[in-house]
C-alpha positions as CSV (number, residue, x, y, z in Angstrom):
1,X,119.0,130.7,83.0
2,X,122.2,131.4,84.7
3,X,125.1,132.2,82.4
4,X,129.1,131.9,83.4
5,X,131.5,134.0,81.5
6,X,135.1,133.5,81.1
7,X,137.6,135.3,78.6
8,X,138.7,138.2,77.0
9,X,135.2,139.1,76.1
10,X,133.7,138.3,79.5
11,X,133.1,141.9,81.2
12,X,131.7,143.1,77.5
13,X,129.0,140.0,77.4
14,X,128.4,139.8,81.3
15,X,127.4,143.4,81.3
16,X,125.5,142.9,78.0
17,X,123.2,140.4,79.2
18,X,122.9,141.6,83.0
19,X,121.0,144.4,80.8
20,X,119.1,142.3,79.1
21,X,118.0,140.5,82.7
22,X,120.5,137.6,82.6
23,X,121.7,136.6,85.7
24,X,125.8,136.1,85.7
25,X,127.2,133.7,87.6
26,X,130.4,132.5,88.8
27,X,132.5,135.7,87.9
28,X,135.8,136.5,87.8
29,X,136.2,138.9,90.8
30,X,137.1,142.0,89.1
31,X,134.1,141.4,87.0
32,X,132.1,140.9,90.4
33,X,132.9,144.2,91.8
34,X,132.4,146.2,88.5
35,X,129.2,144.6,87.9
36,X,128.1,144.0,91.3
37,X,127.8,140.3,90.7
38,X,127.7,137.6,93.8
39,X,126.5,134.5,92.5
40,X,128.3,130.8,93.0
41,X,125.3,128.6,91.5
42,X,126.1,125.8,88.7
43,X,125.7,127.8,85.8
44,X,123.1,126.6,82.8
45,X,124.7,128.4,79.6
46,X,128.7,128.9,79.6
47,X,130.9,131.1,77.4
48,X,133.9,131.1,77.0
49,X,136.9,131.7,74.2
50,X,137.6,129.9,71.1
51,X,140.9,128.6,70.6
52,X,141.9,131.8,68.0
53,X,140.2,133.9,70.7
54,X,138.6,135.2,67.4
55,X,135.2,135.0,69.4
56,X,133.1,132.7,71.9
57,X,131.8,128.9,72.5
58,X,128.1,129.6,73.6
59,X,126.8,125.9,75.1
60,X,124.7,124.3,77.8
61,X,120.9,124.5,78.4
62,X,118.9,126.3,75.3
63,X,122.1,128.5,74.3
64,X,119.4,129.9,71.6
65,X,118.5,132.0,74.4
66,X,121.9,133.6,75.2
67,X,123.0,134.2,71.1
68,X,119.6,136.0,70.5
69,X,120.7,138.8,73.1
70,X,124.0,138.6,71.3
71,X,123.0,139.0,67.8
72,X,120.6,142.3,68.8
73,X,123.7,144.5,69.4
74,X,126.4,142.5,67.5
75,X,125.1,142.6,63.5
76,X,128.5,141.6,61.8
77,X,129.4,138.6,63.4
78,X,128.6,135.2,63.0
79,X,126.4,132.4,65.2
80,X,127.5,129.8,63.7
81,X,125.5,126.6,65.0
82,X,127.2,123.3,65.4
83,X,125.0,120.5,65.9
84,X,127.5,118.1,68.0
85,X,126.3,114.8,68.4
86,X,123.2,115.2,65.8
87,X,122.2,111.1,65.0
88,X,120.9,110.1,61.6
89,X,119.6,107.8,59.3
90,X,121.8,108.5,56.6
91,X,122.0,107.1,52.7
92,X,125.2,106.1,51.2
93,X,125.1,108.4,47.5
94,X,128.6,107.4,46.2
95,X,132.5,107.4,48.0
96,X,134.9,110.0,46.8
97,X,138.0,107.7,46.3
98,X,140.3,110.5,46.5
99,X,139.9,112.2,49.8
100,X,139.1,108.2,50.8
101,X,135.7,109.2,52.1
102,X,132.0,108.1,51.7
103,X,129.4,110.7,50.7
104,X,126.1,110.6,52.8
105,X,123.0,112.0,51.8
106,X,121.3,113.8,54.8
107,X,118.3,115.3,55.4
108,X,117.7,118.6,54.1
109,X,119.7,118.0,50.8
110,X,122.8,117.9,53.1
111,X,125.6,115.9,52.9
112,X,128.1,114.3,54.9
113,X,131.6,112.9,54.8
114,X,132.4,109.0,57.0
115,X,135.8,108.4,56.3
116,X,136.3,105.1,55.0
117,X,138.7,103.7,58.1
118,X,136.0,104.3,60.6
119,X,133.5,102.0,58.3
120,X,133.2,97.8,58.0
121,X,131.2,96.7,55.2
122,X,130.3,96.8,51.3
123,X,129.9,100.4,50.4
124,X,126.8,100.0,48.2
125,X,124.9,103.4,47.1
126,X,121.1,104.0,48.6
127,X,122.4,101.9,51.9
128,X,121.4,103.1,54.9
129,X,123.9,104.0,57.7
130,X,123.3,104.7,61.6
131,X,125.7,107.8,62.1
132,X,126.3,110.9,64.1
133,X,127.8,114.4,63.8
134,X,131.1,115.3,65.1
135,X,131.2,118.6,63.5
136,X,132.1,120.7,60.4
137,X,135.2,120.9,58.1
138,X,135.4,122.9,55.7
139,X,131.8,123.5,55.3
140,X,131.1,119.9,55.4
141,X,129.6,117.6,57.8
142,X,131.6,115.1,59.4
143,X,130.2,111.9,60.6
144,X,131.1,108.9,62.3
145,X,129.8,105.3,63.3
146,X,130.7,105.4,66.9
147,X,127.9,107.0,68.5
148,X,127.4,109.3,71.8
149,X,123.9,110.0,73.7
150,X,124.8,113.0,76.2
151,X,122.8,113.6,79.3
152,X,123.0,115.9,81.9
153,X,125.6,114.4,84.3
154,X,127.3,111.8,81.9
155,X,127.6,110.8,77.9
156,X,127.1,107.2,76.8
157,X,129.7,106.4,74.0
158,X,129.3,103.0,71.8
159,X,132.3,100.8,72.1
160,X,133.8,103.1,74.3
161,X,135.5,103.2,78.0
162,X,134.3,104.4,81.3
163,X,135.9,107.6,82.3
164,X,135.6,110.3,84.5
165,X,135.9,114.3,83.4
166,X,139.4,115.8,84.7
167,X,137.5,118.0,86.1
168,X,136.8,115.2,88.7
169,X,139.3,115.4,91.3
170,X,138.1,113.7,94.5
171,X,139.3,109.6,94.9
172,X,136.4,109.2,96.8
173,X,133.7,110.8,93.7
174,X,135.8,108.8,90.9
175,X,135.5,105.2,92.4
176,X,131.8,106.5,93.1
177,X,130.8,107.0,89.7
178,X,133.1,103.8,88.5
179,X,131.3,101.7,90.8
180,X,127.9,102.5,89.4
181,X,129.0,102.2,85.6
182,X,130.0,98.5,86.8
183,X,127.2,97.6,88.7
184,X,124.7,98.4,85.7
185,X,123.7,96.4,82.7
186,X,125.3,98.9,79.9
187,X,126.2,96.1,76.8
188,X,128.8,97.6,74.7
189,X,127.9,101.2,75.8
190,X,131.3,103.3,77.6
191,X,130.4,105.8,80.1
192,X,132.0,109.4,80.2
193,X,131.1,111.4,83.5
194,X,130.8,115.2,83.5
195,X,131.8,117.6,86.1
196,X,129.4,117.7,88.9
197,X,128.4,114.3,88.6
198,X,130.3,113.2,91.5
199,X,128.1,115.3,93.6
200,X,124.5,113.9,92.4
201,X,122.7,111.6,94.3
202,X,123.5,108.2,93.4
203,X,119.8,107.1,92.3
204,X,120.2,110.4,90.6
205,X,122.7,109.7,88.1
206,X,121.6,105.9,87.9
207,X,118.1,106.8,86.8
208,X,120.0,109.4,83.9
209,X,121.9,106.3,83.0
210,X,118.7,104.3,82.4
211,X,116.9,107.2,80.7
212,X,119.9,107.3,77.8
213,X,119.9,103.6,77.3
214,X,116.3,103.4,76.4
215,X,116.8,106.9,74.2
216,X,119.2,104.6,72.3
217,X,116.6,101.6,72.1
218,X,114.2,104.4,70.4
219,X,117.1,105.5,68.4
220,X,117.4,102.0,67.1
221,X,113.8,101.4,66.4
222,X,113.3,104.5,64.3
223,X,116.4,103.6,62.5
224,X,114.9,100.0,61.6
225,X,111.9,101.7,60.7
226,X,113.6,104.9,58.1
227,X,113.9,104.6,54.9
228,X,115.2,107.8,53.8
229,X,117.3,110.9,55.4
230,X,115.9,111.2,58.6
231,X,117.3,113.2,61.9
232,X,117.2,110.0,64.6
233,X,118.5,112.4,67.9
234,X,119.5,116.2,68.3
235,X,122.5,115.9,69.7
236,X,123.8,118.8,71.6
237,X,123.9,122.8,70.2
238,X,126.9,124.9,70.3
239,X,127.5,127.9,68.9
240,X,130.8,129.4,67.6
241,X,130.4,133.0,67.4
242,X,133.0,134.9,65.7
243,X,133.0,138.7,65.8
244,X,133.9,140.8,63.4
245,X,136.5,144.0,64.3
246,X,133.3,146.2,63.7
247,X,131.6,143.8,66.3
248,X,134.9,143.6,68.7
249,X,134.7,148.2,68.8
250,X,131.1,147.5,69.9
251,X,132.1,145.1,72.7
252,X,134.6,147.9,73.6
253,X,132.2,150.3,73.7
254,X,130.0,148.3,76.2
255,X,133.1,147.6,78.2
256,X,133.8,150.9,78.4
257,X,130.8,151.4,80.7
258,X,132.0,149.8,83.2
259,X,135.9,149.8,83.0
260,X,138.6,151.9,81.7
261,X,139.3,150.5,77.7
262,X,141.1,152.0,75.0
263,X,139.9,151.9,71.5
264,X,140.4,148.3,70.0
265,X,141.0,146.7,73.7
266,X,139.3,143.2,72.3
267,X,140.7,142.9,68.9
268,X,144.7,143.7,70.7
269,X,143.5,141.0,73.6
270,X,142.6,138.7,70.7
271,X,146.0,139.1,69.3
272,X,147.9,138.1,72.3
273,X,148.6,142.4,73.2
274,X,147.5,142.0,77.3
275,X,150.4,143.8,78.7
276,X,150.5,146.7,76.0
277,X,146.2,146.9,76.7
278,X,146.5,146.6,80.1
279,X,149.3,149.3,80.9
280,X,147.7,151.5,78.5
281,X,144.5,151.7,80.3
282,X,146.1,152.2,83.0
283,X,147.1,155.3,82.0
284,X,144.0,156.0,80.3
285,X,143.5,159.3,82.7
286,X,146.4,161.0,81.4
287,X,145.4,160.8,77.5
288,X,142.0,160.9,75.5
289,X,140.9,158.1,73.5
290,X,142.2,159.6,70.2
291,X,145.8,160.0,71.7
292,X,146.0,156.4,73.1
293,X,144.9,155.0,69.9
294,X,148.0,156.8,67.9
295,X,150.4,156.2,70.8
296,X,149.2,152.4,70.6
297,X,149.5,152.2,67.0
298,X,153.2,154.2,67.1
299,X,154.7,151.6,69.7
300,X,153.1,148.7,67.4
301,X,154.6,149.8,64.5
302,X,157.7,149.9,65.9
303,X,157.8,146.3,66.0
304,X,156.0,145.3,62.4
305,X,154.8,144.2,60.1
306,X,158.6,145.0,58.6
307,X,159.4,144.4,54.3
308,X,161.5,141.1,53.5
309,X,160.8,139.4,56.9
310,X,158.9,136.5,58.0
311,X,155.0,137.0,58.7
312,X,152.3,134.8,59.5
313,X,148.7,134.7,58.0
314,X,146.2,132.8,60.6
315,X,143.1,131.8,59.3
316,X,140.0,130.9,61.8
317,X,137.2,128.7,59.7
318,X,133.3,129.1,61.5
319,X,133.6,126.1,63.6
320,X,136.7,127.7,65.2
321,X,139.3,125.5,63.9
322,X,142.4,127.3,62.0
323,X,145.4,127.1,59.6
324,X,148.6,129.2,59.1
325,X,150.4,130.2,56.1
326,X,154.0,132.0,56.5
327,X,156.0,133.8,54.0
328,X,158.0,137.3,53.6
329,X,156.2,140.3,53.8
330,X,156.7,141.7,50.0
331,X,155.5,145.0,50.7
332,X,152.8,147.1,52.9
333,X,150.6,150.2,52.9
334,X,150.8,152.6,56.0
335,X,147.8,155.2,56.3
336,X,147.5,157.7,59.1
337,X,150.0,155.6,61.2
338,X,147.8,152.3,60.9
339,X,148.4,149.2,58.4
340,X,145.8,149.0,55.9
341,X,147.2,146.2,53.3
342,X,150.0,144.0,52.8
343,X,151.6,141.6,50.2
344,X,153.0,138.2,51.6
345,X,154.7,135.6,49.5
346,X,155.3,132.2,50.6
347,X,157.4,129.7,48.1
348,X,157.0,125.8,48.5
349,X,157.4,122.7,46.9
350,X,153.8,123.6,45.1
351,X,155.2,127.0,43.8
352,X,155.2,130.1,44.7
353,X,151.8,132.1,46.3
354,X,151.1,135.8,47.3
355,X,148.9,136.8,49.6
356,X,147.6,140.4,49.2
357,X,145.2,141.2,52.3
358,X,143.2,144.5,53.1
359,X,141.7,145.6,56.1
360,X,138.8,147.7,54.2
361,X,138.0,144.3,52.0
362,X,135.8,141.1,52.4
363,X,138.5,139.0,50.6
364,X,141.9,137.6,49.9
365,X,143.4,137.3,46.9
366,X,145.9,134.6,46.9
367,X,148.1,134.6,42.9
368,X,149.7,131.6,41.9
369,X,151.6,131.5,38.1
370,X,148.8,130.2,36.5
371,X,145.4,131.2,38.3
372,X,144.2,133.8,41.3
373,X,141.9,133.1,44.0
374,X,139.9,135.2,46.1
375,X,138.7,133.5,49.4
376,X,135.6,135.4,51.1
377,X,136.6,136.5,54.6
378,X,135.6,138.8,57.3
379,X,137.4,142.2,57.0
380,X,140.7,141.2,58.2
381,X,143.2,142.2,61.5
382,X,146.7,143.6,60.8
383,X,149.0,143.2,63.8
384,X,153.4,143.1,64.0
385,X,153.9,139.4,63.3
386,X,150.8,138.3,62.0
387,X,147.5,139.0,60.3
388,X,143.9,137.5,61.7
389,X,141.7,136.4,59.3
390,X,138.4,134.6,59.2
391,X,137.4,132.7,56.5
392,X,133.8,131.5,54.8
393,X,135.1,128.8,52.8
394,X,133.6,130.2,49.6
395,X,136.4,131.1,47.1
396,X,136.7,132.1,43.5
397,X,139.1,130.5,40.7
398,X,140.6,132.6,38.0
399,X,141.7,130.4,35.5
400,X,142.7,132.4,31.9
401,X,139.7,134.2,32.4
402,X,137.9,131.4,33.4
403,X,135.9,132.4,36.8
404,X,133.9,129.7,39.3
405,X,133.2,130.4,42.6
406,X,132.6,127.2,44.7
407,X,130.4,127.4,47.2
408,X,128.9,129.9,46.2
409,X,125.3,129.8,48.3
410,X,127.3,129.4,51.4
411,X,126.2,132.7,52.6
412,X,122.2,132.7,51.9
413,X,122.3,129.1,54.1
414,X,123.6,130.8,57.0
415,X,121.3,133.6,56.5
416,X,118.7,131.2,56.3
417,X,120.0,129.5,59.5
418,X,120.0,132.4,61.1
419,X,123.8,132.4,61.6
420,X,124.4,135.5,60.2
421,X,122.0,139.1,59.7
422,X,120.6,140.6,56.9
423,X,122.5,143.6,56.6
424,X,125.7,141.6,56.8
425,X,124.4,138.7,54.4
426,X,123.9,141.3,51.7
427,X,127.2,142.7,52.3
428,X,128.7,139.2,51.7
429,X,126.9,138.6,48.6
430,X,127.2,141.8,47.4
431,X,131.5,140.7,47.9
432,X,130.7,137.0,46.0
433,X,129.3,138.6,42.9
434,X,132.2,141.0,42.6
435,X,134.7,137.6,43.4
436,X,133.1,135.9,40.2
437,X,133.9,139.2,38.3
438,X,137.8,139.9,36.3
């Protein structure tokens, strides 16, 4: 297993698994000569930030291997697993004609969501469909009828075009790889080559591309043969981990080992604070920990959060996609020179919504005229402009007294996945039961 590392959180992890025996490769070169790192191989496992830079994308060869080391010293963050790719033999159950979707039983008791452009045919409950993955939204799995196989060196898409990675450069490797996709038999089958193909021998990559047609003949036969929610073809695993600011003060602690960081270096990184982090550490000899972290806190302050101005609420779901809510900032608590809760009201065309967040609770509370929701959430990250939140897509409705909380089990499944710990899990459910209380 050889791991490349690339981020914010890169000399954290890289020195995290180099103690657990993981060999690092491919390094950024400060993180080569702090970790005494040399190697240039092709990596089998690669890291790097999500979008949000709220934590990592963990993919390649058996990433299982990789997030296990993670979750021993990192108990409060997520692993969240997203099957990319996963093929099924799923059953039509009904279509939910106002989101213009089709509900799929799974296996599992899973369901899934094909939208209704992307299918031709009579939708008739308990008929079988030939689908695949492309994700989660929303807690939800979304499929899709145009299918992908992925190898090593190059994916097979259904009805699709023959490309080439732009991370293929060289003329000479592009008309290389075209010129085998031509010369082969592939039907309706559109080729995608990966980095690094263009230097595989050509039988190579020719034998791949025979091996992933006939894993799509024994897709289709197994398909024929199903009769009821079945898993048809894996797919490809990748895990979005987001840490927690408990989890992002341990990763600065294991940093620390190695290179000068100030107290909450990842979760000011994650917020777009480089220069401030950087110059601070920089002049980390002239201060103790405890003095940077109020001299930090003092020059943010200085710029926010501030009463009746604009601020920004970003939200991060588990799969690493996001949404943002803006308003005015309504009013704020200040504790020992740090943030600890704020009020943000935005007004719409839908009416009027506050947003009261606190960094020492698992929630927020969002109050409309007529009802108040609480939406699970990691603890959340209070910054000048904006606050960072995470969300579990579980959420409480207080209707005249009348409480539901819909997905409610959300928790115990990841638990039960293994995507989150025990300690943590209990916290969170411990957090649900007081959301379905006044």
């Amino acid at each position: 297993m050889k791991v490349k590392v690339r981020g914010i959180y890169s000399t954290a992890i890289s020195k995290l698994l180099l103690d657990s025996g993981v060999e690092i490769t491919q390094a950024a070169d400060a993180i080569k000569t702090a970790l005494n790192i040399s190697g240039e191989s092709a990596p089998t496992i690669t890291i790097e930030d999500i979008d949000t830079k709220e934590g990592v994308y963990v993919y390649g060869t058996d990433p299982v291997s990789v997030i296990d080391i993670l979750k021993k010293h990192l108990k409060n963050s997520v692993f969240y697993k997203e099957e990319m790719g996963r093929i099924y033999c799923g059953i039509i159950k009904n279509v939910d004609q106002k989101s213009k979707s089709i509900i799929i039983s799974l296996p599992d008791e899973e369901e899934g969501v094909l939208d209704m452009k992307n299918f031709w045919g009579y939708v008739k409950p308990g008929t079988k469909l030939l689908i695949q993955s492309k994700g989660t939204y929303d807690g939800r799995i979304m499929l899709s009828t145009q299918l992908r196989i992925f190898g090593e060196d190059v994916i097979i898409i259904k009805n699709g075009f023959t490309k080439t990675s732009r991370g293929i450069r060289s003329d000479e490797g592009r008309d290389k790889l075209h010129e085998i996709a031509s010369s082969m038999d592939l039907k309706d089958w559109g080729i995608l080559w990966v980095q690094g193909a263009e230097s595989k021998e050509e039988s190579v990559l020719r034998n791949e591309l025979t091996s992933l047609i006939q894993k799509e003949n024994e897709i289709t036969e197994r398909f024929n043969a199903c009769s009821e929610p079945t898993v048809l073809y894996e797919g490809l695993d990748k895990y979005f981990t987001i840490f927690s600011k408990d989890d992002k003060m341990r990763l600065d602690i294991i940093r620390k080992k190695v290179m000068p960081t100030i107290p909450n270096h990842h979760s000011l990184k994650s917020a777009g604070y480089t220069i401030l982090t950087d110059f601070a550490e920089a002049l980390m000899d002239k201060s103790s920990d405890e003095e940077m972290l109020k001299k930090v806190n003092e020059t943010l302050l200085r710029y926010g959060p501030s009463k009746n101005k604009l601020y920004r609420l970003a939200f991060t779901r588990l799969n690493g996609t996001s949404y943002r809510v803006e308003g005015i900032l309504e009013d704020i608590v200040i504790e020992n020179g740090e943030v600890k809760s704020l009020t943000v009201v935005n007004r719409g065309d839908w009416g009027g919504r506050s947003y009261y967040i606190d960094t020492n609770k698992n929630y927020v509370t969002v109050k409309r005229t007529d009802s108040e929701d609480r939406v699970l959430t990691m603890k959340p990250e209070i910054f000048p402009k904006f606050a960072k939140i995470t969300t579990f897509d579980v959420v409480s409705k207080n209707e005249g007294g009348n409480i539901t909380v819909s997905n409610s089990d959300r928790i115990e499944k990841l638990f039960k996945r293994g995507e989150i710990g025990k300690e943590y899990m209990e916290e969170l459910v411990n957090t649900i039961k007081e959301l379905g209380r006044a």
